[in-house]
Rosetta silent file (secondary structure, phi, psi, omega in degrees, C-alpha in Angstrom):
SEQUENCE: XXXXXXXXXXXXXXXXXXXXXXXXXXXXXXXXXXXXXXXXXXXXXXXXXXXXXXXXXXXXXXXXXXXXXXXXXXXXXXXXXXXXXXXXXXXXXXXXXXXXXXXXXXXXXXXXXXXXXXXXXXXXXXXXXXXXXXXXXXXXXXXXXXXXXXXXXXXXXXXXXXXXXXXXXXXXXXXXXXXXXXXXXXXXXXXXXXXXXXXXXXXXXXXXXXXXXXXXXXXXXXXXXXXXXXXXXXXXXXXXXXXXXXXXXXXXXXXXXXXXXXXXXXXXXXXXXXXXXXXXXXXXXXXXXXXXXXXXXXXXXXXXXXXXXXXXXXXXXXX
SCORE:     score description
SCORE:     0.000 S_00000001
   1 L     0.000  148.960 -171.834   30.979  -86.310   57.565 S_00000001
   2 L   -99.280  125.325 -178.814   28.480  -83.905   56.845 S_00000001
   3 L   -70.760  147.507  161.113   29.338  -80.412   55.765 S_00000001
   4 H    12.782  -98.315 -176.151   28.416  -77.274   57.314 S_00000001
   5 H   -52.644  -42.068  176.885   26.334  -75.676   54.947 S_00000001
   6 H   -73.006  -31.557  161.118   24.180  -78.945   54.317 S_00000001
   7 H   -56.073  -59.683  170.402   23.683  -79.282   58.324 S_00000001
   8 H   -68.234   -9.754 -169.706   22.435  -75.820   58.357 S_00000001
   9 H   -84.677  -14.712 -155.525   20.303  -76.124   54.985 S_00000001
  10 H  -108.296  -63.008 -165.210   18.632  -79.641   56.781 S_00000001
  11 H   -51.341  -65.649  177.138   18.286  -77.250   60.316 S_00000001
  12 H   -14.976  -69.760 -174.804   16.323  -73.910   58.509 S_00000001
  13 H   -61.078  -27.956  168.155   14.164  -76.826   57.441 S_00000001
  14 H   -74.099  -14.867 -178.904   13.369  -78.529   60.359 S_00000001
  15 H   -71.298  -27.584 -173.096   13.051  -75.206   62.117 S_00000001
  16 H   -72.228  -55.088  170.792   10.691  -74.078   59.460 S_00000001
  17 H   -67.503  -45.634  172.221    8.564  -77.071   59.976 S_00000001
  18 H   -55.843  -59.896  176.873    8.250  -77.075   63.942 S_00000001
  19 H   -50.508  -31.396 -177.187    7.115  -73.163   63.895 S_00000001
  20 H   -78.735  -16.618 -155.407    4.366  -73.699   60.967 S_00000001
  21 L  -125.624   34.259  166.227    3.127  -76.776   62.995 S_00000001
  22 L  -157.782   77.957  158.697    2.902  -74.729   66.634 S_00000001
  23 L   -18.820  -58.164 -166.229    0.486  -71.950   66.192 S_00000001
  24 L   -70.199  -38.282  160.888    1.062  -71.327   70.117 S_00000001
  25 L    66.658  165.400 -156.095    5.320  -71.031   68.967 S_00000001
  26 E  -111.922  135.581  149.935    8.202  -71.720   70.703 S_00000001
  27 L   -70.241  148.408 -175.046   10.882  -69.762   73.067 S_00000001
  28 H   -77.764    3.098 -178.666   13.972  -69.931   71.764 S_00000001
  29 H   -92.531  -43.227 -165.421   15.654  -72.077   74.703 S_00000001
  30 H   -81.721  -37.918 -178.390   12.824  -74.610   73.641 S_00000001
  31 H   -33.484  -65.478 -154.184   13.889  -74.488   69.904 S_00000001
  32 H   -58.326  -20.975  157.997   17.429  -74.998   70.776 S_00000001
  33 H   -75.549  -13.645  150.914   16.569  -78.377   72.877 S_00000001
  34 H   -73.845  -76.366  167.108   14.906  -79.598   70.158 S_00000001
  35 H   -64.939   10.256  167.048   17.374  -79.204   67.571 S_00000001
  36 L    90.800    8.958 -167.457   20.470  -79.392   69.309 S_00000001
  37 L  -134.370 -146.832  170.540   21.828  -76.557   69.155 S_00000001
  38 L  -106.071  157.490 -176.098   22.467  -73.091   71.074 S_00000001
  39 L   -68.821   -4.008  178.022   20.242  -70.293   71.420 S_00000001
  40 L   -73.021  -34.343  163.767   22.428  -67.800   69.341 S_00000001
  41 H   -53.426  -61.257  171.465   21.859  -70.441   66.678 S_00000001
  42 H   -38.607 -115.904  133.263   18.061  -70.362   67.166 S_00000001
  43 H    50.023  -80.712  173.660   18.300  -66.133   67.209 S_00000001
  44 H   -33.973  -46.039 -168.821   20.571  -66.535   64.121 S_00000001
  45 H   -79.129  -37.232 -175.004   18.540  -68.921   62.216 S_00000001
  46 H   -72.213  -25.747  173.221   15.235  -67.029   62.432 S_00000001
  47 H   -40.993  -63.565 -171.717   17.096  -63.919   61.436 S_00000001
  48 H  -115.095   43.941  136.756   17.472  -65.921   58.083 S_00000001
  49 H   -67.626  -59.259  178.751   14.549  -67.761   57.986 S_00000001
  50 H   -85.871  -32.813  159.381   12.822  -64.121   57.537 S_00000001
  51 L   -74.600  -27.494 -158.033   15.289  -62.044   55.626 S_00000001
  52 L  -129.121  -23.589 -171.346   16.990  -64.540   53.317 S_00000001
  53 L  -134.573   14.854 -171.790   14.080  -67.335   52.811 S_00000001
  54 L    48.301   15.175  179.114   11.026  -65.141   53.521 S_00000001
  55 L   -63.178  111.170  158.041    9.251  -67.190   55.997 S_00000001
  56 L   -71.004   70.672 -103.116    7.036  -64.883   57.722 S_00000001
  57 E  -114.259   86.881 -165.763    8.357  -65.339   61.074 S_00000001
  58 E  -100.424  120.258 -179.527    5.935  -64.234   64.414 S_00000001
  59 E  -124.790  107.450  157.262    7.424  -63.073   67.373 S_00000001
  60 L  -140.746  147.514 -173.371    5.240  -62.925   70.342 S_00000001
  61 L    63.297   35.696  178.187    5.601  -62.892   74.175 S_00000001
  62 L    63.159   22.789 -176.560    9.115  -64.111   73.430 S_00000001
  63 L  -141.127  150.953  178.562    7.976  -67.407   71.503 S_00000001
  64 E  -118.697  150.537  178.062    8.176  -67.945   67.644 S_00000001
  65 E  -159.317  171.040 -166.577    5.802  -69.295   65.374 S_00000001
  66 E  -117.619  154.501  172.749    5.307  -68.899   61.525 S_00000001
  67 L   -77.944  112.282 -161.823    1.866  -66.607   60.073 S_00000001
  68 L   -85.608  -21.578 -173.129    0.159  -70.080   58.495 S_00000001
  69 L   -78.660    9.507  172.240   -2.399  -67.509   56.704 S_00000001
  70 L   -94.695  -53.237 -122.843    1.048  -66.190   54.748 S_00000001
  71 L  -125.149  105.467  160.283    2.867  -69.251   54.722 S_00000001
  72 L   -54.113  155.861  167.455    2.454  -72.945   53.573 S_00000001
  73 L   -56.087  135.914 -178.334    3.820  -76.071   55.370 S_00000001
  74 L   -93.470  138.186 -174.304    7.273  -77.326   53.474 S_00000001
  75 L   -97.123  143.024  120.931    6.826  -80.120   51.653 S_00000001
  76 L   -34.154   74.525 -171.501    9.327  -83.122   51.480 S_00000001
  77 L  -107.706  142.956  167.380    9.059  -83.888   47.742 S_00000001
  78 L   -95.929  148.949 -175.655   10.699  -86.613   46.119 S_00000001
  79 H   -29.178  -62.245  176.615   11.898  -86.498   42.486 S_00000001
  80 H   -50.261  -40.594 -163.699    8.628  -88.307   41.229 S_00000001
  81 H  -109.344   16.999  168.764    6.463  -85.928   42.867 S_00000001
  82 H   -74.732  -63.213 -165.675    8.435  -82.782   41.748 S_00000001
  83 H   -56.441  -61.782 -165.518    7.874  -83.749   38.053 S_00000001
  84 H   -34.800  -38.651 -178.124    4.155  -84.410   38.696 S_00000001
  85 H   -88.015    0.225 -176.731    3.843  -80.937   40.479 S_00000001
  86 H  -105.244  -48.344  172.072    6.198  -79.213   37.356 S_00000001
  87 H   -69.717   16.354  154.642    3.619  -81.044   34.792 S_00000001
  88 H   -86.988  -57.551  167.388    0.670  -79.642   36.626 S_00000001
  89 H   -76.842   13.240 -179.126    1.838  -76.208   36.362 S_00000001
  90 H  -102.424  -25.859  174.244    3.476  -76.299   32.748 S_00000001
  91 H   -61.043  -57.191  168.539    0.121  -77.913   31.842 S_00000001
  92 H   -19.030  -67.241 -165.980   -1.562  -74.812   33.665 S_00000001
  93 L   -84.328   19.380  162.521    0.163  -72.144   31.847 S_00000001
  94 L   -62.572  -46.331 -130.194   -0.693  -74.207   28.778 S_00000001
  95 L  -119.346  -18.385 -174.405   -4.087  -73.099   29.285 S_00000001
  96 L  -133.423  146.393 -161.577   -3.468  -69.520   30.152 S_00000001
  97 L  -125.859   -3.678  171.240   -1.664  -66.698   28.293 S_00000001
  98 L   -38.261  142.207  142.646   -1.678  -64.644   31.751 S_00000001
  99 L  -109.697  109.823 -145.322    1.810  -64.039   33.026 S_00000001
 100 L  -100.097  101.685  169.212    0.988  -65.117   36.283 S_00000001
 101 H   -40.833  -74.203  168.782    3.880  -64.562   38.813 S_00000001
 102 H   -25.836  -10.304 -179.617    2.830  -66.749   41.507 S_00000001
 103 H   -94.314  -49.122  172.827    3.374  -69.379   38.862 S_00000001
 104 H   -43.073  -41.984  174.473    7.049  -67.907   37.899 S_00000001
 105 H   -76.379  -61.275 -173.605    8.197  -68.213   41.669 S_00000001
 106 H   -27.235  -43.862  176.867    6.655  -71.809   41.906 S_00000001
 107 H   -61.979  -57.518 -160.466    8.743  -72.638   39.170 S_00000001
 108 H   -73.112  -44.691 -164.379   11.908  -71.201   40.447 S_00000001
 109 H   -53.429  -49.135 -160.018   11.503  -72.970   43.778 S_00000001
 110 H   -62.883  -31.904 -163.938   10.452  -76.328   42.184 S_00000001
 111 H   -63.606  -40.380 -171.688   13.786  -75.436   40.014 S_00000001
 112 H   -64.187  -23.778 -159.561   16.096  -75.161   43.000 S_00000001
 113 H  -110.720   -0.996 -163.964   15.566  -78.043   44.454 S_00000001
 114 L   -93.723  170.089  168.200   15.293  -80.536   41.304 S_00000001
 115 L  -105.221 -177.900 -152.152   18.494  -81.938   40.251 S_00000001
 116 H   -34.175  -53.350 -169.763   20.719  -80.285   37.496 S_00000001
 117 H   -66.781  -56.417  173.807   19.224  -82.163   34.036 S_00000001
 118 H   -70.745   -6.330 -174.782   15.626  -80.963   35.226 S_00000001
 119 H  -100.922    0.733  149.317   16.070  -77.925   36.587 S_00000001
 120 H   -59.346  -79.751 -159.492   17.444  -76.613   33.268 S_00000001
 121 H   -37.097  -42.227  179.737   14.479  -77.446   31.535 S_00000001
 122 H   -76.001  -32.890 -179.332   12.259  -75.588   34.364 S_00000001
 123 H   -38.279  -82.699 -160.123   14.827  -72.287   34.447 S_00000001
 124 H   -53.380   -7.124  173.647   13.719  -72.216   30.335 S_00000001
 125 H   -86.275  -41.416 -158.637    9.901  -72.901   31.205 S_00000001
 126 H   -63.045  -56.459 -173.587   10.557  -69.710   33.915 S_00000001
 127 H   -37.405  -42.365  173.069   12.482  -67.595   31.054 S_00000001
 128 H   -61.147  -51.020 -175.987    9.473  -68.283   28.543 S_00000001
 129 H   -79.524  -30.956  158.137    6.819  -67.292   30.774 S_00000001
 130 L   -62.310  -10.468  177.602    8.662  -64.091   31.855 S_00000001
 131 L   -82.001   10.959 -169.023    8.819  -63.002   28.459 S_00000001
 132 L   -86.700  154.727 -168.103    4.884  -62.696   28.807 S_00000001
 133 L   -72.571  138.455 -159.501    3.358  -59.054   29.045 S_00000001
 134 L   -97.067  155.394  173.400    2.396  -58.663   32.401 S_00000001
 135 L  -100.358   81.090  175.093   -1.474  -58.007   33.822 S_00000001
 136 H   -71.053  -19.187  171.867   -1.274  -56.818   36.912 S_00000001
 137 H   -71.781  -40.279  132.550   -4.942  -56.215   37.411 S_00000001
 138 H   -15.621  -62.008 -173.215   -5.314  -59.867   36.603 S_00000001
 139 H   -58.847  -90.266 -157.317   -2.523  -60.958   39.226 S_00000001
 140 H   -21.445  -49.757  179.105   -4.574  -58.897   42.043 S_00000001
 141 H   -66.540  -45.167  165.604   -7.808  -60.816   41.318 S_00000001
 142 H   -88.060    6.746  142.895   -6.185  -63.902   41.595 S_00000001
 143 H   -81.148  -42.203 -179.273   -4.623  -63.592   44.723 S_00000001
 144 H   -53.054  -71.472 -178.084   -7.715  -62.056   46.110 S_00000001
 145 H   -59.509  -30.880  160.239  -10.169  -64.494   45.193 S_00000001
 146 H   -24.171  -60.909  158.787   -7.172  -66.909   46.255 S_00000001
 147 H   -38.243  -49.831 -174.270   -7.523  -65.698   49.560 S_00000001
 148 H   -91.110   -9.201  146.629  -10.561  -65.933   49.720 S_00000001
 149 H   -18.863  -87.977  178.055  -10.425  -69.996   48.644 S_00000001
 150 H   -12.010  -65.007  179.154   -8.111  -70.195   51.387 S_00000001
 151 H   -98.252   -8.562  177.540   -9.845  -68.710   54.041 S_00000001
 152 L    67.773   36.939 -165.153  -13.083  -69.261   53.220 S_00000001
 153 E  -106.928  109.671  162.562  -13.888  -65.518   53.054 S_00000001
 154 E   -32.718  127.341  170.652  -16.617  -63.944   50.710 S_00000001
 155 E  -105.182  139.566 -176.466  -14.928  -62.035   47.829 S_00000001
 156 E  -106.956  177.524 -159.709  -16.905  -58.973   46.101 S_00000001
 157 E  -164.297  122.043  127.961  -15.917  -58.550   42.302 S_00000001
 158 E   -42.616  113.822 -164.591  -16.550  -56.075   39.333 S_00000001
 159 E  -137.812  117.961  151.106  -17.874  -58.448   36.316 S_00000001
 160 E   -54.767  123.710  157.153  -17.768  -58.032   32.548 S_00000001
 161 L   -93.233  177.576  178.282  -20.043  -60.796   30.891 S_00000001
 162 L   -47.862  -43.239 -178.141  -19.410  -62.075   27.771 S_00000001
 163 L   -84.117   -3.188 -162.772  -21.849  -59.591   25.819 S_00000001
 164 L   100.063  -15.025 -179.305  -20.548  -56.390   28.135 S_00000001
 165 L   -97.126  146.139 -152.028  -22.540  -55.847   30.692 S_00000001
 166 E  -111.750  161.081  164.908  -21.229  -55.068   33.579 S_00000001
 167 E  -177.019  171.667 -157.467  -22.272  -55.905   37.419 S_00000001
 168 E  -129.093  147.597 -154.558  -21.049  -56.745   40.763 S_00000001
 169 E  -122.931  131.805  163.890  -20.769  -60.042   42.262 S_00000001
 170 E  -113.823  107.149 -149.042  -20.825  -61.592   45.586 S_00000001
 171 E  -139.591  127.814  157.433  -19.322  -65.055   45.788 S_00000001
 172 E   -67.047   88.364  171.221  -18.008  -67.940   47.923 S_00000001
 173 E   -53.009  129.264 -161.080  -14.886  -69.356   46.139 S_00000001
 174 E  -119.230  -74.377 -172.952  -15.410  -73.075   46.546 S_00000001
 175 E  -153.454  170.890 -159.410  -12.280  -73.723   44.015 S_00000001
 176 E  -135.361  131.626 -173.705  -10.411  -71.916   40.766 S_00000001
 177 E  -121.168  155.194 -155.250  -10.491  -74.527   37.370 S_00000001
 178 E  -111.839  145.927  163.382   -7.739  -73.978   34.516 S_00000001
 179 E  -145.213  153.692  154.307  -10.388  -74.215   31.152 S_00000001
 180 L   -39.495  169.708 -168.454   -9.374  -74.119   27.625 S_00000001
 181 L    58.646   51.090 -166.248   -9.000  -71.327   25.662 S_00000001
 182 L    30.490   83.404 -177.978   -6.545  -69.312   27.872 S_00000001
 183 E  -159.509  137.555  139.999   -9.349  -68.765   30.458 S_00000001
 184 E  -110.654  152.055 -175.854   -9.081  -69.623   34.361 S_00000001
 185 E  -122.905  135.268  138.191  -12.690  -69.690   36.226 S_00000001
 186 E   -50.419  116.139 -153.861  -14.019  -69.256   39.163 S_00000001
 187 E  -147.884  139.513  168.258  -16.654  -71.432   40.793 S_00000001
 188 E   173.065 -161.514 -157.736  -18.893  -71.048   44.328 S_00000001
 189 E  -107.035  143.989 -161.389  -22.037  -70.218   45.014 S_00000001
 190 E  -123.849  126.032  169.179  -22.843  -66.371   44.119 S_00000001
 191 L   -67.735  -31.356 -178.386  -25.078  -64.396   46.682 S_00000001
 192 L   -57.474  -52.087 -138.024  -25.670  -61.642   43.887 S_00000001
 193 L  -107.705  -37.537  164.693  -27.146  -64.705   41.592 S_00000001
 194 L   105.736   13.629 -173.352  -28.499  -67.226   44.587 S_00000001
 195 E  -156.870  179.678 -178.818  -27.069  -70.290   42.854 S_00000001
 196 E  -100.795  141.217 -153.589  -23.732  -71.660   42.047 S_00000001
 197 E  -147.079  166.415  173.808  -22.260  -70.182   39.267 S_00000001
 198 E  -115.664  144.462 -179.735  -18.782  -69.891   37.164 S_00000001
 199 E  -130.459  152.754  173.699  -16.674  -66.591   36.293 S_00000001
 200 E   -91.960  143.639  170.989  -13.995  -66.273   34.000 S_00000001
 201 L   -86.638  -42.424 -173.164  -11.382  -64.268   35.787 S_00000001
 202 L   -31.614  -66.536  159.471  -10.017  -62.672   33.059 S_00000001
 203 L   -40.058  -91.139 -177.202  -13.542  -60.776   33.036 S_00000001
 204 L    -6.174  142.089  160.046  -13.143  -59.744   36.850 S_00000001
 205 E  -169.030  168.003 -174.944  -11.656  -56.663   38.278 S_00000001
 206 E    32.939   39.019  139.303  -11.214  -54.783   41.622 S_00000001
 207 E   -21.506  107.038 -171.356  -11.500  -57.852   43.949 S_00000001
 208 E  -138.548  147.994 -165.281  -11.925  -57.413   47.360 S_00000001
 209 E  -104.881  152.234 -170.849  -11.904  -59.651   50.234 S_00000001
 210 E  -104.416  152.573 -177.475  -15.608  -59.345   52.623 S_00000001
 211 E   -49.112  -60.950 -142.297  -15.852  -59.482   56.607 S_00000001
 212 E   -54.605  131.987  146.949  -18.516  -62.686   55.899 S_00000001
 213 E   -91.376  179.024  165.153  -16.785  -66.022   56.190 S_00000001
 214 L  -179.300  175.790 -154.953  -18.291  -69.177   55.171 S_00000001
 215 L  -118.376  126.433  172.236  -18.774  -72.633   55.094 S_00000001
 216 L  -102.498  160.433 -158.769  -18.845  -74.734   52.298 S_00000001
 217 L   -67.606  121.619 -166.120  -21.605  -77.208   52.042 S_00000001
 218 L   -42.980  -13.377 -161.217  -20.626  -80.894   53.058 S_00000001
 219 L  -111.330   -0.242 -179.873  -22.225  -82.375   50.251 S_00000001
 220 L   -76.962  148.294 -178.885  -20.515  -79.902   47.873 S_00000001
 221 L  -172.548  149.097 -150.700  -17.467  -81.685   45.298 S_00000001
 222 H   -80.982  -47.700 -178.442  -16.039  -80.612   42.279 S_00000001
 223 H   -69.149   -4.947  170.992  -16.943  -83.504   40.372 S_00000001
 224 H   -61.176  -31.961 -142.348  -20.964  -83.265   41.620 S_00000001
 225 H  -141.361  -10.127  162.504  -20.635  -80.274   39.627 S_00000001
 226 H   -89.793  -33.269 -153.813  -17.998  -80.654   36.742 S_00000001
 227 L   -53.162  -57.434 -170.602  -18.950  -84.039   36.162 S_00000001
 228 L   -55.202  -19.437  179.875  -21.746  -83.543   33.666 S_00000001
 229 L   -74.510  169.169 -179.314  -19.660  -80.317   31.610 S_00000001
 230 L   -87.937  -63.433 -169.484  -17.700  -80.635   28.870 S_00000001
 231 L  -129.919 -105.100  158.948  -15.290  -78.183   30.244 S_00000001
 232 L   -90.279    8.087 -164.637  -16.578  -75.386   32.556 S_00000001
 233 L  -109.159  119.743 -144.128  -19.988  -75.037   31.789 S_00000001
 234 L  -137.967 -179.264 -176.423  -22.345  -76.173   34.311 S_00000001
 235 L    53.789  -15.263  176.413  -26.361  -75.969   35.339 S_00000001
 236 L   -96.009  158.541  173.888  -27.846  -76.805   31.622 S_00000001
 237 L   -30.951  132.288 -163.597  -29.942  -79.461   30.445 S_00000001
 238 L  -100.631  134.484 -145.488  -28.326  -82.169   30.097 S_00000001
 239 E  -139.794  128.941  167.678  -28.136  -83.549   26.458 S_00000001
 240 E   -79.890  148.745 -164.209  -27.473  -86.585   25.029 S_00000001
 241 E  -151.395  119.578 -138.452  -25.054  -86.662   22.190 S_00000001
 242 E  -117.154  111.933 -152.145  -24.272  -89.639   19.517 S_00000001
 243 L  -112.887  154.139  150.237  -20.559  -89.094   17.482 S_00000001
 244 L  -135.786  116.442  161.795  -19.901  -91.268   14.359 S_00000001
 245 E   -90.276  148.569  177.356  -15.912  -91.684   13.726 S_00000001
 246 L   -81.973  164.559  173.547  -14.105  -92.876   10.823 S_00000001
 247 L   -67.955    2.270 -169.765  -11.267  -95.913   11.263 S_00000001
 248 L   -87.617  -20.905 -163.247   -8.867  -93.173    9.977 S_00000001
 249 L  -115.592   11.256 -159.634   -8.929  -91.669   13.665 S_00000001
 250 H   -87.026   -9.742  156.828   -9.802  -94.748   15.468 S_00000001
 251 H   -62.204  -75.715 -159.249   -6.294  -95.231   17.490 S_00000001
 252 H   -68.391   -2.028  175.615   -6.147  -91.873   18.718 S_00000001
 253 H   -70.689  -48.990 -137.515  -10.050  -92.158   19.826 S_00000001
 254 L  -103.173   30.922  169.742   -9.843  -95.006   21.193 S_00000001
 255 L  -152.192   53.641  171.901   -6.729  -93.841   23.769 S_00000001
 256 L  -156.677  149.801 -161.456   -7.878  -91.331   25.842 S_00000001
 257 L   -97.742  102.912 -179.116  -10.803  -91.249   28.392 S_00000001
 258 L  -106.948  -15.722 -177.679  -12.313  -87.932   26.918 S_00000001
 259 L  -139.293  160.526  172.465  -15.530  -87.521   28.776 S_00000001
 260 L   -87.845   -7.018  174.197  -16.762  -89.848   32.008 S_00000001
 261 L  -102.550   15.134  164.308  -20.266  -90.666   30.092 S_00000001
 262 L   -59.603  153.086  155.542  -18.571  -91.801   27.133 S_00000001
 263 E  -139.697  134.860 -174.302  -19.481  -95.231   25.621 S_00000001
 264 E  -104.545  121.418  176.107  -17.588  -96.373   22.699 S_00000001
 265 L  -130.555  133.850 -179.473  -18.741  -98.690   20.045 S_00000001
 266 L   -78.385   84.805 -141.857  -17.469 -100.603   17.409 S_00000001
 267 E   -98.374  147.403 -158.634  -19.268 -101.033   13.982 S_00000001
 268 L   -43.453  -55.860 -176.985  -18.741 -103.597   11.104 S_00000001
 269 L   -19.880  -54.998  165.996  -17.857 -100.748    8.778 S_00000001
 270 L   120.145   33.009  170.339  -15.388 -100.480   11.239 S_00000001
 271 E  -102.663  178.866 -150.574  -16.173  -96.879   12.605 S_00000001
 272 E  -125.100 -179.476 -168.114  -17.001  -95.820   16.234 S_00000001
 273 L  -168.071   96.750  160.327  -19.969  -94.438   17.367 S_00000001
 274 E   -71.553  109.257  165.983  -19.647  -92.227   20.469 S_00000001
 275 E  -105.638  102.495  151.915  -22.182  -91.516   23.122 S_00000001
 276 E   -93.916 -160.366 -176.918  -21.819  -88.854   25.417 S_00000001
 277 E  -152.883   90.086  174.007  -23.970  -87.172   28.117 S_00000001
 278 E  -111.411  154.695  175.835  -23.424  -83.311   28.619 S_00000001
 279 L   -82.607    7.121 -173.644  -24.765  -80.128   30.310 S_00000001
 280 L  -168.253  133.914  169.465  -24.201  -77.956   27.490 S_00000001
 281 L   -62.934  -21.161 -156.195  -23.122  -78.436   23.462 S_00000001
 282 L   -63.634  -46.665 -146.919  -21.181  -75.218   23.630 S_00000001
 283 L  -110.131  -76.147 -144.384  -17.682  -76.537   24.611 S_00000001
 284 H   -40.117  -14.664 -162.042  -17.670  -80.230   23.045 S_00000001
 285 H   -99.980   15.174  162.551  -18.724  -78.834   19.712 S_00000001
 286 H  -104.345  -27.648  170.826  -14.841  -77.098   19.686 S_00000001
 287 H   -43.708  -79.424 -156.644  -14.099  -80.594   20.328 S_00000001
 288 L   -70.630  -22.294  172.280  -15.675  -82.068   17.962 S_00000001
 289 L   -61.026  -44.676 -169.476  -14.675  -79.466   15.012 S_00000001
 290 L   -61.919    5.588  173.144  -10.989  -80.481   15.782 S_00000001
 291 L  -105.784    1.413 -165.228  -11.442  -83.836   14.151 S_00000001
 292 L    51.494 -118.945  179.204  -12.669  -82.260   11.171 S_00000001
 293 L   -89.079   -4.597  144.476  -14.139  -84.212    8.567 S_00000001
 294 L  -120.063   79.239  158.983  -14.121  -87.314   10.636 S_00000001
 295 E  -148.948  146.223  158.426  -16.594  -87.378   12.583 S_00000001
 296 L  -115.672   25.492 -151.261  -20.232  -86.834   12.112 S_00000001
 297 L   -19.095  111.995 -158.780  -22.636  -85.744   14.526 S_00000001
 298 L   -97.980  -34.901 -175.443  -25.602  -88.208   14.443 S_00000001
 299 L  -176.878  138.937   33.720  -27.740  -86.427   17.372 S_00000001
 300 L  -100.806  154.605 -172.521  -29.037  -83.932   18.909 S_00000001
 301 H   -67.407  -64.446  172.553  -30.676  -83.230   15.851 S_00000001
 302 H   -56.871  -16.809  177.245  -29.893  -79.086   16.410 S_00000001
 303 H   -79.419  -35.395  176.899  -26.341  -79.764   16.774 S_00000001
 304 H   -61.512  -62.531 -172.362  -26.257  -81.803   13.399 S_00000001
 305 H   -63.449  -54.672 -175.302  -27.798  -78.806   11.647 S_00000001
 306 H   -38.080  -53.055  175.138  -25.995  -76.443   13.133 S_00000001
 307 H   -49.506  -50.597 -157.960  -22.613  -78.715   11.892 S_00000001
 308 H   -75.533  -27.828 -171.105  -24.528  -79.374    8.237 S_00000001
 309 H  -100.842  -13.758  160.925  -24.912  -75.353    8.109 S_00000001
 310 H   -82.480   16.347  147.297  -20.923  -74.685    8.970 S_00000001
 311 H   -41.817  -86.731  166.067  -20.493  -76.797    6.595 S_00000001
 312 H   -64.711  -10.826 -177.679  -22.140  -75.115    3.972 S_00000001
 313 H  -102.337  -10.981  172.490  -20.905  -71.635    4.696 S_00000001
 314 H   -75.736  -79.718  178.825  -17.268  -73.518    4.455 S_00000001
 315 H   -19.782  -60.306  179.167  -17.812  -74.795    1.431 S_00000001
 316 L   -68.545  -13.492  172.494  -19.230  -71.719   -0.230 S_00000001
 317 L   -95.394   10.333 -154.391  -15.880  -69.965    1.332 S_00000001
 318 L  -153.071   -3.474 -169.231  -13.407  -72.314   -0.380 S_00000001
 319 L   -96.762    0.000    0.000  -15.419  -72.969   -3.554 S_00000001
């Protein structure tokens, strides 16, 4: 027999899902003939649907329905695709030094629902990332341009470049990419700049969402426009670029997919010879320092000198 408490934790949820998936909402006589039960139940349940589980809860003309621009659809997750969604965000905040609430609740939710042996481990991923100092001007920007993802609503933006200068930006959010170096980015097409362009948020402030909706372009996709980067860096020439590894590193090279234009080859020495194809040197050449002294860089010809003169300025620091 099924207890109580688990019959009502199994109703909330189906009640939760019929109101997010009827815009137009329900009288509470029709609830209760769907789910079986009486209307004081219904009356009762939405009471703690919206006070106790925060479901933003719309009551008009005597019919209920949930606000879908607050509120996602509840997912049905199975065990497998909990961990998958707790290693996407544990990767995330790998990547970011932000303490980014919206991540902290995400956590605790995913936590409630996993069973006991994992949902220790996420409580201590929540505990870690609360001890981080919080940004709140950060947080703001990234629900705002969030929003405007979402909704497809022009965002306006206050922008630091890299060098200081400051200037204001009008942009389509198409989608927000996690990059290395504790940095999340921005990406859409910018009205200020007339082309599609990437922001660091971390640079952003005072984020606002604009009347203008908009549509993004059918032929637009993240990998049309990631493919060719390293990491985030998009729109430059595109440069071929020829790696020579030693056999000392040749296992962990050869077992990961690190770029989609790689080609890997093997040579009698018994070293590897890498060919990529990128829009920019800036990011792979962080890469490529992390192997150290094995690897060489063989071409483009400015990237080798550039390596052969950090080289020399090592050297001369250590001699």
């Amino acid at each position: 027999m099924v207890a109580e408490p688990a019959r009502r934790a199994a109703r909330l949820q189906r009640l939760n899902e019929i109101l997010y998936r009827s815009p137009r909402g329900y009288s509470t006589s029709e609830l209760a003939r769907m789910l079986g039960v009486g209307q004081r139940t219904i009356q009762r349940d939405l009471a703690v649907l919206e006070s106790e589980l925060g479901v933003p809860v719309l009551a008009q003309g005597g019919r209920y329905s949930v606000d879908r621009s607050a509120r996602l659809a509840p997912l049905g997750l199975s065990v497998d695709e909990a961990r998958a969604l707790y290693l996407a965000l544990r990767l995330y905040t790998r990547y970011t030094d932000e303490q980014d609430p919206d991540v902290l609740t995400s956590l605790s939710k995913l936590g409630e629902i996993l069973p006991a042996p994992m949902a220790r481990r996420v409580a201590e991923a929540v505990t870690t990332l609360a001890d981080r100092a919080a940004n709140p001007a950060f947080s703001e920007t990234m629900r705002v341009l969030t929003q405007g993802w979402a909704r497809a609503r022009r965002v306006s933006f206050s922008y630091r470049s890299a060098r200081g200068n400051e200037s204001q930006v009008d942009l389509e959010p198409y989608f927000i990419e996690p990059g290395t170096g504790f940095s999340t980015y921005v990406i859409g097409f910018s009205h200020t700049h007339k082309s599609i362009r990437v922001f660091k948020i971390e640079r952003a402030h005072e984020a606002r969402l604009l009347a203008y909706s908009f549509e993004m372009p059918d032929d637009f996709s993240i990998e049309s426009v990631l493919g060719p980067a390293w990491g985030v860096w998009i729109g430059g020439e595109k440069k071929d670029v020829i790696l020579r590894f030693s056999r000392a590193v040749a296992e962990r090279l050869l077992e990961a997919q690190w770029h989609p234009s790689q080609v890997i080859e093997r040579q009698p020495d018994g070293s590897y010879l890498v060919r990529l194809t990128v829009s920019d040197t800036v990011e792979v050449a962080s890469w490529i320092r992390s192997w150290g002294p094995e690897v060489e860089v063989l071409m483009p010809a400015e990237l080798r000198d550039q390596f052969a003169a950090d080289a020399g300025r090592a050297l001369s620091m250590y001699s």
